[in-house]
DRENLO-338929 format. One line per field, with one value per residue (C-alpha): residue number from 1; residue in three letters; x, y, z. Coordinates in nm, 4 decimals. Example, Ala and Ser with C-alpha at 12.3 -4.5 7.8 and 13.67 -1.06 7.14 Angstrom:
n [1 2]
res [ALA SER]
X [1.2300 1.3670]
Y [-0.4500 -0.1060]
Z [0.7800 0.7140]
# end
This chain:
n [1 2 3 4 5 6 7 8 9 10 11 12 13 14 15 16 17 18 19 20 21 22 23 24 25 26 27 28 29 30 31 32 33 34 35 36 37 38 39 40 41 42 43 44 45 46 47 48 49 50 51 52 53 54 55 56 57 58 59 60 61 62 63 64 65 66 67 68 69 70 71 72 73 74 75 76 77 78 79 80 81 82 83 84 85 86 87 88 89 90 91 92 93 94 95 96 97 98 99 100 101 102 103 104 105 106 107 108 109 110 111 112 113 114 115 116 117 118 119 120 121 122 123 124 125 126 127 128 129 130 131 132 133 134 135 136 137 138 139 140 141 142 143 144 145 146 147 148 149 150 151 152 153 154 155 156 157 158 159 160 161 162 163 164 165 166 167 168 169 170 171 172 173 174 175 176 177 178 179 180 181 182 183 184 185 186 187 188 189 190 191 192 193 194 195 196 197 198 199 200 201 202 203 204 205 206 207 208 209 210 211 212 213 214 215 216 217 218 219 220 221 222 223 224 225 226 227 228 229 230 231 232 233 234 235 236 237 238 239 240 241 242 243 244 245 246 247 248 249 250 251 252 253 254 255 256 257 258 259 260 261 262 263 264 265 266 267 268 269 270 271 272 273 274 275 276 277 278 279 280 281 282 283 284 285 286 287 288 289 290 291 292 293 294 295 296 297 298 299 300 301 302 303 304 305 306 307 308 309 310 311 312 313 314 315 316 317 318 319 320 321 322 323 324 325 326 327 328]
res [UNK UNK UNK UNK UNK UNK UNK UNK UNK UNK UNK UNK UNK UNK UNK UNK UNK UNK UNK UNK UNK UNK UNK UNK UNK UNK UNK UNK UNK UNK UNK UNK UNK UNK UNK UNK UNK UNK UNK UNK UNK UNK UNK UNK UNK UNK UNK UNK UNK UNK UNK UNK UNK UNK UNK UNK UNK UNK UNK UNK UNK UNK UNK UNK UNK UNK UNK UNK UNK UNK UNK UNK UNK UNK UNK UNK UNK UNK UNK UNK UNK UNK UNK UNK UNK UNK UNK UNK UNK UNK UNK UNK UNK UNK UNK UNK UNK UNK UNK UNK UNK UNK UNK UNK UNK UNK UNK UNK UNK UNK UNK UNK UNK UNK UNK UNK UNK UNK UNK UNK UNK UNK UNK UNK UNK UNK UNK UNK UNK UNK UNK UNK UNK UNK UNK UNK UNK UNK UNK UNK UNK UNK UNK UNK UNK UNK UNK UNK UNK UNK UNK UNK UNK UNK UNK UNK UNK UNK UNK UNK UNK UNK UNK UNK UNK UNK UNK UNK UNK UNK UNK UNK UNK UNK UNK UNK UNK UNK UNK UNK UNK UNK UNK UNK UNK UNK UNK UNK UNK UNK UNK UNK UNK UNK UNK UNK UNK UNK UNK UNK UNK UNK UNK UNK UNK UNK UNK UNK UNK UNK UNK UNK UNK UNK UNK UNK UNK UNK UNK UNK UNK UNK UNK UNK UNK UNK UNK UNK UNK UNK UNK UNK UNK UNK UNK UNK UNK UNK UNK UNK UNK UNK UNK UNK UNK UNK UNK UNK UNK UNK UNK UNK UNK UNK UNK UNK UNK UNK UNK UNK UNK UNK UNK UNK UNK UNK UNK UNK UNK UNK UNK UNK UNK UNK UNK UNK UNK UNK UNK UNK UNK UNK UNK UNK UNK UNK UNK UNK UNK UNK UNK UNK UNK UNK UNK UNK UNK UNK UNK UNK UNK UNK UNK UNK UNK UNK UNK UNK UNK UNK UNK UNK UNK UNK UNK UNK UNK UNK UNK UNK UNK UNK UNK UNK UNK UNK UNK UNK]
X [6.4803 6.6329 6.8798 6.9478 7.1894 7.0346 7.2431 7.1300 6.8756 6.7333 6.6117 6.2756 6.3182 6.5537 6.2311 5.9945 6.2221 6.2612 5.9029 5.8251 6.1126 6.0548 5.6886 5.8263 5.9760 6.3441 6.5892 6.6661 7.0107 7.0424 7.3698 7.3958 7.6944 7.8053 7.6854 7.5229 7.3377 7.0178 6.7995 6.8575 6.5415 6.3481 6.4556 6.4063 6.0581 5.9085 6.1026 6.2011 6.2538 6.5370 6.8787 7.1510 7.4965 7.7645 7.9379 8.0244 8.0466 8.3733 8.5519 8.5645 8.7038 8.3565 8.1698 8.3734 8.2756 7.8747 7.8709 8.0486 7.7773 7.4739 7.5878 7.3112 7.1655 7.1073 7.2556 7.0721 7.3428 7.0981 7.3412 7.4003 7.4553 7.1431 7.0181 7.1546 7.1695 7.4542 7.6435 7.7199 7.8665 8.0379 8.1518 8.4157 8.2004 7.9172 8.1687 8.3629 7.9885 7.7113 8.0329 8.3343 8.0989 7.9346 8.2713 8.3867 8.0264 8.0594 8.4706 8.3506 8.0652 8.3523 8.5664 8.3008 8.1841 8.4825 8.4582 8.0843 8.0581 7.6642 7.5775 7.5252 7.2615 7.3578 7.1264 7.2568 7.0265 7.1237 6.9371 6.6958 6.9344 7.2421 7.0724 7.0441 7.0633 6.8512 6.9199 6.6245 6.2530 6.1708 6.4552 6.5561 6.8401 7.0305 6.9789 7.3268 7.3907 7.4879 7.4784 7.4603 7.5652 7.8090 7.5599 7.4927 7.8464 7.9020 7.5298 7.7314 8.0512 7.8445 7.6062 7.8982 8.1188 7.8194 7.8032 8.1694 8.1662 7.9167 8.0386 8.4285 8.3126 8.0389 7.8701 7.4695 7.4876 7.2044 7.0899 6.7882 6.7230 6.4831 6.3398 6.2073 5.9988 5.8679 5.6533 5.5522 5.8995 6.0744 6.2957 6.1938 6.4544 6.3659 6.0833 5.7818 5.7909 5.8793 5.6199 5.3584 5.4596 5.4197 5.0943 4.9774 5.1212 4.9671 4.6090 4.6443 4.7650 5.1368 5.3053 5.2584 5.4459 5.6569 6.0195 6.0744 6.3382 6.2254 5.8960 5.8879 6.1417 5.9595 5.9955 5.8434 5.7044 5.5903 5.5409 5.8657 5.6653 5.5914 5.9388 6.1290 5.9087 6.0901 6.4494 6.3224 6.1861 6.5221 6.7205 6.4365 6.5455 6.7971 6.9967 7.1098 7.0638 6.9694 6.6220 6.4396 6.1625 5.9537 5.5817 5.6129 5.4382 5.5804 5.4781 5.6098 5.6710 5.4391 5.1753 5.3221 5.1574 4.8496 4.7901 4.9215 4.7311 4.4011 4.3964 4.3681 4.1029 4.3259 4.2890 4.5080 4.8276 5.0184 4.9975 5.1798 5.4452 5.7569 6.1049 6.4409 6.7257 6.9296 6.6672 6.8225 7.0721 7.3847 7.2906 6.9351 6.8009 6.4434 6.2649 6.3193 6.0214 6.1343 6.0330 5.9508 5.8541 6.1562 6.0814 5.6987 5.7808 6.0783 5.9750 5.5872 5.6114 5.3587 5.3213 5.0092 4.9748 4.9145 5.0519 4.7876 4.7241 5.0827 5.0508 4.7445 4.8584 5.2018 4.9505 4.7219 5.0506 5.1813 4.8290 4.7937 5.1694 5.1706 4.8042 4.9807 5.2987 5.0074 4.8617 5.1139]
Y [7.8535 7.9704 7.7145 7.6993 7.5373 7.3870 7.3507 7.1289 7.0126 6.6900 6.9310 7.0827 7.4258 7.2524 7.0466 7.3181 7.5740 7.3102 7.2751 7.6482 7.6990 7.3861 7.5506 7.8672 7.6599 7.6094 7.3658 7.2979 7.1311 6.9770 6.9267 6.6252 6.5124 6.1211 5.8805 5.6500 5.9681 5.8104 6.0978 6.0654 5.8416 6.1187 6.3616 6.1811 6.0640 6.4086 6.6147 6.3692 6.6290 6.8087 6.6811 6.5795 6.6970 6.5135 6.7443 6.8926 7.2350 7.1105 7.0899 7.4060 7.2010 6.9365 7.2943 7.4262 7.1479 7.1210 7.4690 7.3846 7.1185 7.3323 7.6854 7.8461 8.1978 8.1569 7.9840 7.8701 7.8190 7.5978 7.3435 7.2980 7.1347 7.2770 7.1109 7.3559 7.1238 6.9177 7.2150 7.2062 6.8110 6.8874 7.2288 7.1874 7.0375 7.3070 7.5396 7.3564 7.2970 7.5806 7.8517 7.7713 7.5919 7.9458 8.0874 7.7998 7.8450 8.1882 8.1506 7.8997 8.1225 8.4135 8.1814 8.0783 8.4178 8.6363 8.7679 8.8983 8.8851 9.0081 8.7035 8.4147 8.5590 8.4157 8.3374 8.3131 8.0545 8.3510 8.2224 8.4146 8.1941 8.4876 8.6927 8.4819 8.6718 8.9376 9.3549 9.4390 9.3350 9.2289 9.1590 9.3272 9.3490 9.6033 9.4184 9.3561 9.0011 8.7724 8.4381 8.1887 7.8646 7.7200 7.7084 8.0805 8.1686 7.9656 8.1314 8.5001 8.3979 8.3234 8.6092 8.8761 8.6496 8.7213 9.1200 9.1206 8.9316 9.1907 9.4481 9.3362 9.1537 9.3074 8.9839 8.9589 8.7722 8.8423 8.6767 8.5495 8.6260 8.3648 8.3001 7.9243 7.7577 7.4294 7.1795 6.8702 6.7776 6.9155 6.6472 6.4769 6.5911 6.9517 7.0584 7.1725 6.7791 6.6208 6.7680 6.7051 6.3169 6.2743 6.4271 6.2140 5.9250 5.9945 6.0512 5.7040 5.4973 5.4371 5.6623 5.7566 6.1213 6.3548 6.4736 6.7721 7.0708 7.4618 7.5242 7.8740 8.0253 8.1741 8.1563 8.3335 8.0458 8.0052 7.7349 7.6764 7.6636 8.0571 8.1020 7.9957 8.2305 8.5667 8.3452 8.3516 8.7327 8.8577 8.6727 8.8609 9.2290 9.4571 9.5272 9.2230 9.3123 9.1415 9.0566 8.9458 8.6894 8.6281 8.5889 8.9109 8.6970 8.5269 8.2015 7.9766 7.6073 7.5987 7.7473 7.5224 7.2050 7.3754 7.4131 7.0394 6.8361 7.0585 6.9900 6.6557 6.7176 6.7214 7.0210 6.9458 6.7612 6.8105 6.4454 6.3913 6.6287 6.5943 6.7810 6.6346 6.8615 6.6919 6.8693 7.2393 7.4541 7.5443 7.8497 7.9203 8.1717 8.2920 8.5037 8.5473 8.7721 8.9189 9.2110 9.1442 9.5181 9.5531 9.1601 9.3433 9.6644 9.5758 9.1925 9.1455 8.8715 8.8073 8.4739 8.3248 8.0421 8.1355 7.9948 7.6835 7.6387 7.4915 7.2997 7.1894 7.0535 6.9029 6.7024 6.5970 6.4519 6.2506 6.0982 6.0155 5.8756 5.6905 5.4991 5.4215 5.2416 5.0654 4.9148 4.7866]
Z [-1.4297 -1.1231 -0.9160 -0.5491 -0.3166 0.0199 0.3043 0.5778 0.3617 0.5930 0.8536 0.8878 0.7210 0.4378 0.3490 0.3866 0.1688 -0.1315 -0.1455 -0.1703 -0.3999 -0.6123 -0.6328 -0.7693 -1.0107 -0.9038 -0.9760 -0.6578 -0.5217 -0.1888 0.0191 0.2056 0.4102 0.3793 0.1297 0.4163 0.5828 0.7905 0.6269 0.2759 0.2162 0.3837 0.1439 -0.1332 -0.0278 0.0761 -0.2054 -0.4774 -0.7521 -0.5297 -0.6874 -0.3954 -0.4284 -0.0914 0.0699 0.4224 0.5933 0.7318 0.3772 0.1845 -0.1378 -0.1126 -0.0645 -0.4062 -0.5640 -0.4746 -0.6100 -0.9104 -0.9643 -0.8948 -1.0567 -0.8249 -0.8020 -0.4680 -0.1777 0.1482 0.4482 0.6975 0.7553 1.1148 1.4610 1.6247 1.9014 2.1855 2.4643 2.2721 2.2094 2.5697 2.5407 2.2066 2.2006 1.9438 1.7359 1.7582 1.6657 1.3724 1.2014 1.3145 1.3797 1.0736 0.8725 0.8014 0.7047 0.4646 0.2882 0.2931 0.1219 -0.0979 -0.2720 -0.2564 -0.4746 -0.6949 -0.7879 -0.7919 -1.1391 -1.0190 -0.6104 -0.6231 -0.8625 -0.6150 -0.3309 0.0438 0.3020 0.6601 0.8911 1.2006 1.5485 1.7922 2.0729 1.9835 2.2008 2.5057 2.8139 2.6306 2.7370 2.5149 2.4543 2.2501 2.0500 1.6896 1.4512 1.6694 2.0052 2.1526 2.1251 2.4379 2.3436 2.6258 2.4905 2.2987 2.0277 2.0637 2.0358 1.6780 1.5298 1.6448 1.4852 1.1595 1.1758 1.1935 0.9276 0.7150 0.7709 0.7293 0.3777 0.2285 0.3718 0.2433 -0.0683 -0.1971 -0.1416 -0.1396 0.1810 0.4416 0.7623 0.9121 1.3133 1.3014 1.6183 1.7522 1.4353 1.4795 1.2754 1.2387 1.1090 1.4179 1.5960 1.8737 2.0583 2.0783 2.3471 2.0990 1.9720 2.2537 2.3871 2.1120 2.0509 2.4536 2.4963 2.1804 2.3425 2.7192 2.5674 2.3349 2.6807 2.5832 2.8064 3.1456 3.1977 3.0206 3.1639 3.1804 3.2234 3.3092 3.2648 3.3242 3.0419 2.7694 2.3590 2.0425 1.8643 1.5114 1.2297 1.0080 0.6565 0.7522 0.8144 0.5014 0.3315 0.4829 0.3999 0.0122 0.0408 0.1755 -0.1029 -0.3547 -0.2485 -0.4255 -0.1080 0.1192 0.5237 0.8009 0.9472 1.2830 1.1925 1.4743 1.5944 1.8315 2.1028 2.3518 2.5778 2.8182 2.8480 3.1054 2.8417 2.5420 2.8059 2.8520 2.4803 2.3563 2.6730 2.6084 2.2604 2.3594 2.6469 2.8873 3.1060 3.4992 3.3781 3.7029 3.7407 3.4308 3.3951 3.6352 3.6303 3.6254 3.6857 3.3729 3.1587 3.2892 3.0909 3.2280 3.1210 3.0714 2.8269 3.0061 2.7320 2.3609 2.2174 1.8465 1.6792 1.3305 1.2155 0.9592 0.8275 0.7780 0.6445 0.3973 0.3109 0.3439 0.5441 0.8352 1.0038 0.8873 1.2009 1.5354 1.8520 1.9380 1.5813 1.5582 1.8484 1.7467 1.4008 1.5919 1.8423 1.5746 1.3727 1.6673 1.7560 1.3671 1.3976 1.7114 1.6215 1.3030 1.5059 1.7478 1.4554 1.2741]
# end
C-alpha cells in the first residue's frame, strides 16, 4: 500500500487529493497545524479514513517528525497562506508560510531520505499568480515570472527552492503551475464563491447585492477535483519536472456574473452588483490564460469540467446550502 503526506490538508485540493488517493488505495496522512484547528471536524467528516499527524510549515523539527510518523512515498506540499489579498496585510507572514514553509518541507524530506534522495516523491503546490504581470500568453513553464503580490513572490521563492533541490539533491521534487481551481469547497472569501453563495443568496431573497472589486481582469478557471489529478500524474512519472495545469481558456469577472446570476434566471444584474474600491489590488494581475500542452502530452491529463459547468455546480451548492440555513 502506498502512503502519502498531505500538506495543507483542510483546504479544497487537500480534500479532493485524499479522496482520489484514498481511492487508489493509499494510506493517506494528513498534516494539520494546532490541536484546536477550526477545520479538523471537516476533515474528519468528509475524509475520515485519512490519519492526522500536528505539525507546521514553520517548524522543520514538527515537519521531521510528521514524516517520521507517516514513512511516505510521496509527499504533497499544499500547505499554505493563500488568499492573495491578505498577503498584502501580512506580508511576513505570507512569506514565513507559502515562501519558507516550502523550503523547510523541502529540508525536511532531504533529511529524511538521505541514504536514497529519489525515494520520497515531492509535489510543489506552484501558483498561476507567479506570473502576474504576464510578458507571455498564455502562460507556460518557461514564461518569465513577475509576481505581483506578496503572495506571488513567496509561490516564486518555493517554485525555484524546488528546481534547486532536484537539481542539487537528486530529489524527485516537481511543481504544479496550477492555475485558479475552484469548487464547491472553495472559501468564501475568494471571488468564484463569493460570488456563487451571493447569487444563491440574491435569487432565495436574503441578500440584496454583491460587492465587488475589478470586474474586468481575467482568469483560467477550472474545477479543483480535475486538478489534483495532474498533482498525482506528475508524482507517477520517472523524471520529476515542472508543469502548467490550466483550462487554456480564459474569462472575466464580468463573465464569471453572467454565468452564476443566469444559472439562476437572472439575466441584467446591474442592479445588483456594485464596486467598492477596497475590493482593488494594489497591484492587479489582468489576465492569466495557461497553456497546458506539456501537462497533455507528458501526463494525460485534460480537464474534464468546463467553465459554466463549475459555476453551475458552485451555484447549485450555495442555493442547496443557504435553503438548508433558512430552514433550520
Amino acid at each position: 500500500m502506498p502512503r502519502a503526506l498531505i500538506t495543507g490538508i483542510t483546504g479544497q485540493d487537500g480534500l479532493y487529493l485524499s479522496e482520489l488517493l484514498l481511492a487508489k488505495g493509499y494510506e493517506v496522512w494528513g498534516l494539520i497545524r494546532g490541536q484546536n484547528n477550526p477545520k479538523l471536524d471537516l476533515v474528519r467528516s468528509t475524509v475520515p479514513d485519512v490519519r492526522l499527524v500536528t505539525g507546521d510549515l514553520t517548524d522543520l523539527s514538527s515537519l521531521m517528525r510528521a514524516l517520521s510518523a507517516s514513512r511516505p512515498d510521496e509527499v504533497y506540499n499544499l500547505g499554505a497562506i493563500s488568499y492573495v489579498a491578505y498577503s498584502w496585510e501580512n506580508a511576513m507572514v505570507t512569506s514565513e508560510v507559502t515562501g519558507k514553509g516550502v523550503l523547510n518541507m523541502l529540508e525536511a524530506v532531504r533529511l529524511h531520505t538521505l541514504d536514497d534522495p529519489g525515494r520520497v516523491r515531492f509535489y510543489q503546490a506552484s501558483s498561476s499568480e507567479m506570473f502576474g504581470k504576464v510578458q507571455e500568453v498564455p502562460q507556460r513553464e518557461s514564461t518569465l515570472l513577475w509576481p505581483r503580490s506578496p503572495y506571488g513572490v513567496a509561490k516564486v521563492f518555493g517554485h525555484y527552492m524546488t528546481i534547486n533541490y532536484r537539481e542539487s539533491y537528486g530529489m524527485h521534487a516537481s511543481s504544479g503551475i496550477l492555475f485558479n481551481h475552484e469548487s464547491p469547497r472553495r472559501g468564501p472569501e475568494f471571488v468564484t464563491r463569493k460570488v456563487s453563495q451571493a447569487v444563491a443568496r440574491i435569487k432565495l431573497g436574503l441578500q440584496d447585492e454583491i460587492v465587488m472589486g475589478n470586474l474586468d481582469a481575467k482568469r483560467d478557471w477550472g474545477f479543483a477535483g480535475d486538478y489534483v489529478e495532474a498533482m498525482w500524474l506528475m508524482l507517477q512519472q520517472p523524471t520529476a519536472d515542472d508543469y502548467v495545469v490550466a483550462s487554456g481558456e480564459t474569462h472575466s469577472i464580468r463573465d464569471l456574473l453572467d454565468a452564476a446570476f443566469a444559472h439562476v434566471g437572472i439575466e441584467d444584474w446591474s442592479g445588483l452588483v456594485r464596486q467598492d474600491p477596497q475590493f482593488m489590488r494594489p497591484a492587479e494581475v489582468e489576465l492569466l490564460i495557461g497553456d497546458p500542452s506539456k501537462a497533455r502530452q507528458v501526463l494525460g491529463w485534460k480537464p474534464s469540467i468546463d467553465f459554466a459547468t463549475l459555476v453551475g455546480m458552485m451555484v447549485e451548492n450555495d442555493l442547496r446550502e443557504q435553503s438548508d440555513l433558512v430552514g433550520r
